[in-house]
FIDREN-57721 format. One line per 3 residues: number of its first residue (from 1); their letters; for each residue x, y, z of N, C-alpha, C. Coordinates in Angstrom, 1 decimal, decimal comma. Example, Ala and Ser with C-alpha at 12.3 -4.5 7.8 and 13.67 -1.06 7.14 Angstrom:
<sites>
1) AS) 13,2:-5,7:7,8:12,3:-4,5:7,8:13,2:-3,3:7,8 | 12,8:-2,2:7,1:13,7:-1,1:7,1:12,9:0,0:7,9
</sites>
This chain:
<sites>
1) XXX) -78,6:-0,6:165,1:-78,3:0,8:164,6:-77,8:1,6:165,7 | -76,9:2,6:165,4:-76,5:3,4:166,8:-76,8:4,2:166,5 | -77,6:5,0:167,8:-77,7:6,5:168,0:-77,4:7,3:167,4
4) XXX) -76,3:8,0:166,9:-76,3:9,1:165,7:-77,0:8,3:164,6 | -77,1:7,6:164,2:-77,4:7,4:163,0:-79,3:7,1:162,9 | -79,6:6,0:163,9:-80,9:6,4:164,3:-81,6:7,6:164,5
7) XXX) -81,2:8,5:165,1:-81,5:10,0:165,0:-81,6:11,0:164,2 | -80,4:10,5:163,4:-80,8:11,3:161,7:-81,7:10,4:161,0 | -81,9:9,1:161,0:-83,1:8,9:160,6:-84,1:9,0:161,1
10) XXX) -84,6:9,1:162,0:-86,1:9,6:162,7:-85,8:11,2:161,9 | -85,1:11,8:162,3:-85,1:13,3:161,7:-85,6:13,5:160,2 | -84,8:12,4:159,4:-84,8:12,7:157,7:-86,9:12,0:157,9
13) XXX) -87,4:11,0:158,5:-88,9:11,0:158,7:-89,3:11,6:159,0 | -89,6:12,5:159,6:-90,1:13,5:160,4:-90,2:14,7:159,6 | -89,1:14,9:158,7:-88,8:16,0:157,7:-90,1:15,2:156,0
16) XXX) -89,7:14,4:156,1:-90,5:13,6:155,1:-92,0:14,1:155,6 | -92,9:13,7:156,7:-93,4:13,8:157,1:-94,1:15,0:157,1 | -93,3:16,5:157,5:-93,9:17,4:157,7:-93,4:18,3:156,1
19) XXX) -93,2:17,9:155,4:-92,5:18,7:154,6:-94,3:18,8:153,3 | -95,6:18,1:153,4:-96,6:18,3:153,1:-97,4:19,6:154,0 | -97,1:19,7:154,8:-97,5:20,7:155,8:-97,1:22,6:155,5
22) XXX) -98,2:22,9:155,3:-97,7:24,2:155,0:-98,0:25,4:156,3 | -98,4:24,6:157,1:-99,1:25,2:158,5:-100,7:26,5:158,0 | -100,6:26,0:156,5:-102,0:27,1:156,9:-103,3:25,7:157,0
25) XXX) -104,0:26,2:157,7:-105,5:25,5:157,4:-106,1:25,4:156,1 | -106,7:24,1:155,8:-107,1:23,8:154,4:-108,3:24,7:154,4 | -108,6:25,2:153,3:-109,6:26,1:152,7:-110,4:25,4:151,7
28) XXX) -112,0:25,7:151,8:-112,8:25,0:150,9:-113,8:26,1:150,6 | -114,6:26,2:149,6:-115,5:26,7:148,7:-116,7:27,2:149,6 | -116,8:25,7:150,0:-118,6:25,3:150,8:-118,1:25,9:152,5
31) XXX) -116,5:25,9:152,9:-116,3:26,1:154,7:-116,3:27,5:154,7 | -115,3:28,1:153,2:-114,9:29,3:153,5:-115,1:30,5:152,8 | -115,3:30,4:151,6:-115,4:31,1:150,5:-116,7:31,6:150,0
34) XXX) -117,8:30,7:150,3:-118,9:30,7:149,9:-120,0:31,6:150,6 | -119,9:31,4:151,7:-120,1:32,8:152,7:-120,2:34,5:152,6 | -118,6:34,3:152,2:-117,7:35,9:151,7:-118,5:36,0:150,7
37) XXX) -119,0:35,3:149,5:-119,6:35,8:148,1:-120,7:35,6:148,4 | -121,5:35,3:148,8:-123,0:35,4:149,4:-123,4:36,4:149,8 | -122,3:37,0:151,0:-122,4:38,6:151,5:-122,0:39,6:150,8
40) XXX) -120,8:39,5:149,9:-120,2:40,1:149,2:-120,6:40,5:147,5 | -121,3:39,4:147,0:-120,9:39,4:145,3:-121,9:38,9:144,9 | -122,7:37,9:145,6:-123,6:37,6:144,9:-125,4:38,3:144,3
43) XXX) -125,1:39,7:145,2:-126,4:40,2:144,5:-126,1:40,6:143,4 | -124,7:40,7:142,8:-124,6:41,7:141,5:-124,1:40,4:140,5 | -124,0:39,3:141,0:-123,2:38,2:139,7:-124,3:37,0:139,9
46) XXX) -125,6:37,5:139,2:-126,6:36,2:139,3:-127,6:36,8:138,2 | -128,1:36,1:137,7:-128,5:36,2:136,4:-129,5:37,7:136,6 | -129,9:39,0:135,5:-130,1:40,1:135,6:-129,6:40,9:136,8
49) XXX) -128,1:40,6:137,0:-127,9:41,4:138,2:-126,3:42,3:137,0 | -126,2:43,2:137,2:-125,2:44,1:136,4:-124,0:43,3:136,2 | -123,5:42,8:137,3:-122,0:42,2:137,2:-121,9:41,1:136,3
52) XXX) -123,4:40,5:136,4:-124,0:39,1:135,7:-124,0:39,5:134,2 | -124,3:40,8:133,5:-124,8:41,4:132,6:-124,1:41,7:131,9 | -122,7:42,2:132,9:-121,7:42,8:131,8:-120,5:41,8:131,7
55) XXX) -120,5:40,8:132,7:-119,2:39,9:132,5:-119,6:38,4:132,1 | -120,9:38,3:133,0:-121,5:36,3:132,7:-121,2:36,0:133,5 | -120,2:36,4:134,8:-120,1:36,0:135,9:-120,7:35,5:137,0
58) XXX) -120,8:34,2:137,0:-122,3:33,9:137,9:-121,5:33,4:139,5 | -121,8:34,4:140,5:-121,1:33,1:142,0:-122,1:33,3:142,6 | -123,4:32,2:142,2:-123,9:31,9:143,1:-123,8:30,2:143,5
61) XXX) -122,9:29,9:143,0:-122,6:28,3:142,7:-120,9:28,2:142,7 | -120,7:27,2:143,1:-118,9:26,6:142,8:-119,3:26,9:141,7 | -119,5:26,1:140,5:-119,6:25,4:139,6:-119,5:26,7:138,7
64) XXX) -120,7:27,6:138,8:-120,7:28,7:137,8:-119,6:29,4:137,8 | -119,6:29,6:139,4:-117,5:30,4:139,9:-116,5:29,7:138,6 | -116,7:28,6:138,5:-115,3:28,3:137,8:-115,7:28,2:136,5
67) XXX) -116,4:28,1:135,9:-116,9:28,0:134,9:-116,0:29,4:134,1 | -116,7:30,5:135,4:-116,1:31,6:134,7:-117,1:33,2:134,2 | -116,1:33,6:133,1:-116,9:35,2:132,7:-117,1:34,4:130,8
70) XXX) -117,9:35,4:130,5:-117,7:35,3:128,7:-116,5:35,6:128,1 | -115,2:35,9:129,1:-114,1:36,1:128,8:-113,2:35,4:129,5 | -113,5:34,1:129,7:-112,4:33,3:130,4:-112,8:33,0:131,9
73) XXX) -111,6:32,2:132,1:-112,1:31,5:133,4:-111,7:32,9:134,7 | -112,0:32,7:136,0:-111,5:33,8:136,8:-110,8:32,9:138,2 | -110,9:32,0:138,4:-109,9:31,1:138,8:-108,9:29,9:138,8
76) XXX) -107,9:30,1:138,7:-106,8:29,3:138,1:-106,4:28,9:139,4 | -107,4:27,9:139,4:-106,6:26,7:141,0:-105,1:26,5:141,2 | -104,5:27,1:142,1:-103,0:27,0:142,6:-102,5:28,3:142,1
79) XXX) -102,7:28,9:141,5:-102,3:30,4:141,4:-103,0:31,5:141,3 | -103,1:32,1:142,7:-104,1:33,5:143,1:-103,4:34,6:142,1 | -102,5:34,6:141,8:-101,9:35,8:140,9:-102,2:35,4:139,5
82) XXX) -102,4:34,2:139,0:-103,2:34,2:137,5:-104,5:34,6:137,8 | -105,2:34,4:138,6:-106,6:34,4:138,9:-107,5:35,5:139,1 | -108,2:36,1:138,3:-108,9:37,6:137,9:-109,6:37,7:139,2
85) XXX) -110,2:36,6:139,6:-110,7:36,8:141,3:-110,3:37,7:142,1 | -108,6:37,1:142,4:-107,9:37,6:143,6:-108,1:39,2:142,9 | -106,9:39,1:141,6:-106,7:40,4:141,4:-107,7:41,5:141,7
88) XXX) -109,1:41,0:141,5:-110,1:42,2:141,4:-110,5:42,2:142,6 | -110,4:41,5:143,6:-110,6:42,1:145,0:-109,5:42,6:145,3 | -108,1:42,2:145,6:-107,2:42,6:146,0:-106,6:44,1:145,1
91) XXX) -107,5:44,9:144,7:-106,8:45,9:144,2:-106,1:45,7:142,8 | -105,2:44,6:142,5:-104,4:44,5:141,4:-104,8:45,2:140,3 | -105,9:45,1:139,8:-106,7:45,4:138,7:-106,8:47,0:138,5
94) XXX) -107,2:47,3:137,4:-107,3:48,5:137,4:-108,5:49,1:138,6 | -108,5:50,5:139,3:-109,4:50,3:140,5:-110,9:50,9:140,0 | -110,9:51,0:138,7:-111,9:51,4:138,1:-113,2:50,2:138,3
97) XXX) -112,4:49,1:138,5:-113,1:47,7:138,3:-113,1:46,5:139,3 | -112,0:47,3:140,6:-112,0:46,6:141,9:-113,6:45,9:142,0 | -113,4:44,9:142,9:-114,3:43,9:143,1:-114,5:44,4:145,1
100) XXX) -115,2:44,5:145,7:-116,9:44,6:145,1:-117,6:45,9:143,9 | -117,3:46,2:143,6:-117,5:47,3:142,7:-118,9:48,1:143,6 | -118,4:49,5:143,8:-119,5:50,2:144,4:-119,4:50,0:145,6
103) XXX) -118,8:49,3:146,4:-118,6:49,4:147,9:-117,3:49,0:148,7 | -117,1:49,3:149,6:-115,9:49,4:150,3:-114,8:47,9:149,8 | -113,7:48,2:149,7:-112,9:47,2:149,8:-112,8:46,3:151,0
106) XXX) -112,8:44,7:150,5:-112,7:43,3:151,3:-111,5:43,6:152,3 | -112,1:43,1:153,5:-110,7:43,4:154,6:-109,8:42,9:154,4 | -108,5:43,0:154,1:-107,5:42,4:153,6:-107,0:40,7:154,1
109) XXX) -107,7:40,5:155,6:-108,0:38,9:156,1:-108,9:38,3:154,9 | -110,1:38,7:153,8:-110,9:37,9:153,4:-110,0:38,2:152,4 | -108,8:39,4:151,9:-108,7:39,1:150,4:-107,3:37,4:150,3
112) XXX) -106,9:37,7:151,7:-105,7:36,6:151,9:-106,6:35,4:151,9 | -107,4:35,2:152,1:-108,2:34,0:152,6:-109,0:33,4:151,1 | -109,0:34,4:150,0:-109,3:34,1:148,9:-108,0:33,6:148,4
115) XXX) -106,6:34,4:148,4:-105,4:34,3:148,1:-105,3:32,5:148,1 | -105,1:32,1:149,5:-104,7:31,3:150,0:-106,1:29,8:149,7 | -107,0:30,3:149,5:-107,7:29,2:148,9:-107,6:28,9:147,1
118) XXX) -107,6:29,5:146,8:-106,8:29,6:145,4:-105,5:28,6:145,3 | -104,3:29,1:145,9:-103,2:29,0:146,1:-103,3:27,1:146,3 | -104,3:26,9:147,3:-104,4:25,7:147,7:-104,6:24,7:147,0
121) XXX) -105,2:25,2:145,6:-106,3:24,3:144,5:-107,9:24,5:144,6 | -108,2:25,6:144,8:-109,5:26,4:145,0:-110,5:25,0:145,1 | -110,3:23,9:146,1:-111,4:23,0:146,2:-112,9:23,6:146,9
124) X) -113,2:22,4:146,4:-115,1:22,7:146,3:-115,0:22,6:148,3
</sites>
C-alpha cells in the first residue's frame, strides 16, 4: 500500500473510531443524578409529601423516576426537551411550577447535567 493511501486509511479508522465519542462523560442515575434529587426533590416527591400528592411523582428510586406522574411519564430517555424533568427545572415550564418548587433555582451546571443525562439515554 503507499503512503497516501495508507494515511487516508488510518484517517477514515480513526474517524470511524472516534465518531461514537461525544467528548462528554457518560452520565448515570446511581453516579450522578441521584444525589441532585436526594438533596433537591426528594422530600417533596415520596409518598405524603405534596409534590407526591399532587402529581404521583415519586424520586426516591430510578424506577419510580421513570415510571413517572398520574399524567405520564417525565423522562423520555434521549430527549431532555420531550422530558417534563428537564423542562421543570430548567425554567421551560410555566414558572408557576418550576422545579424545586419553593426554593431557589438548580445551578444551571446541575440543570445541564440533567440535560445531558437524559440526552444520553437517562441510564440507571
Amino acid at each position: 500500500m503507499n503512503a497516501p493511501l495508507s494515511t487516508l486509511a488510518l484517517s477514515v479508522l480513526a474517524l470511524v473510531a472516534l465518531s461514537g465519542c461525544s467528548g462528554e462523560p457518560s452520565l448515570t442515575y446511581q453516579g450522578n443524578v441521584k444525589a441532585l434529587l436526594d438533596a433537591k426533590c426528594v422530600s417533596c416527591h415520596v409518598p405524603g409529601g405534596p409534590g407526591y400528592e399532587k402529581s404521583g411523582l415519586r424520586l426516591d428510586s430510578y424506577d419510580a423516576m421513570m415510571k413517572g406522574t398520574k399524567f405520564g411519564p417525565v423522562v423520555v430517555a434521549g430527549s431532555s426537551v420531550s422530558s417534563t424533568l428537564y423542562r421543570l427545572v430548567s425554567g421551560q415550564a410555566d414558572p408557576s411550577i418550576r422545579m424545586p418548587h419553593g426554593q431557589a433555582a438548580l445551578p444551571e451546571a446541575d440543570v445541564q447535567m440533567i440535560a445531558a443525562w437524559i440526552d444520553q439515554g437517562a441510564k440507571y
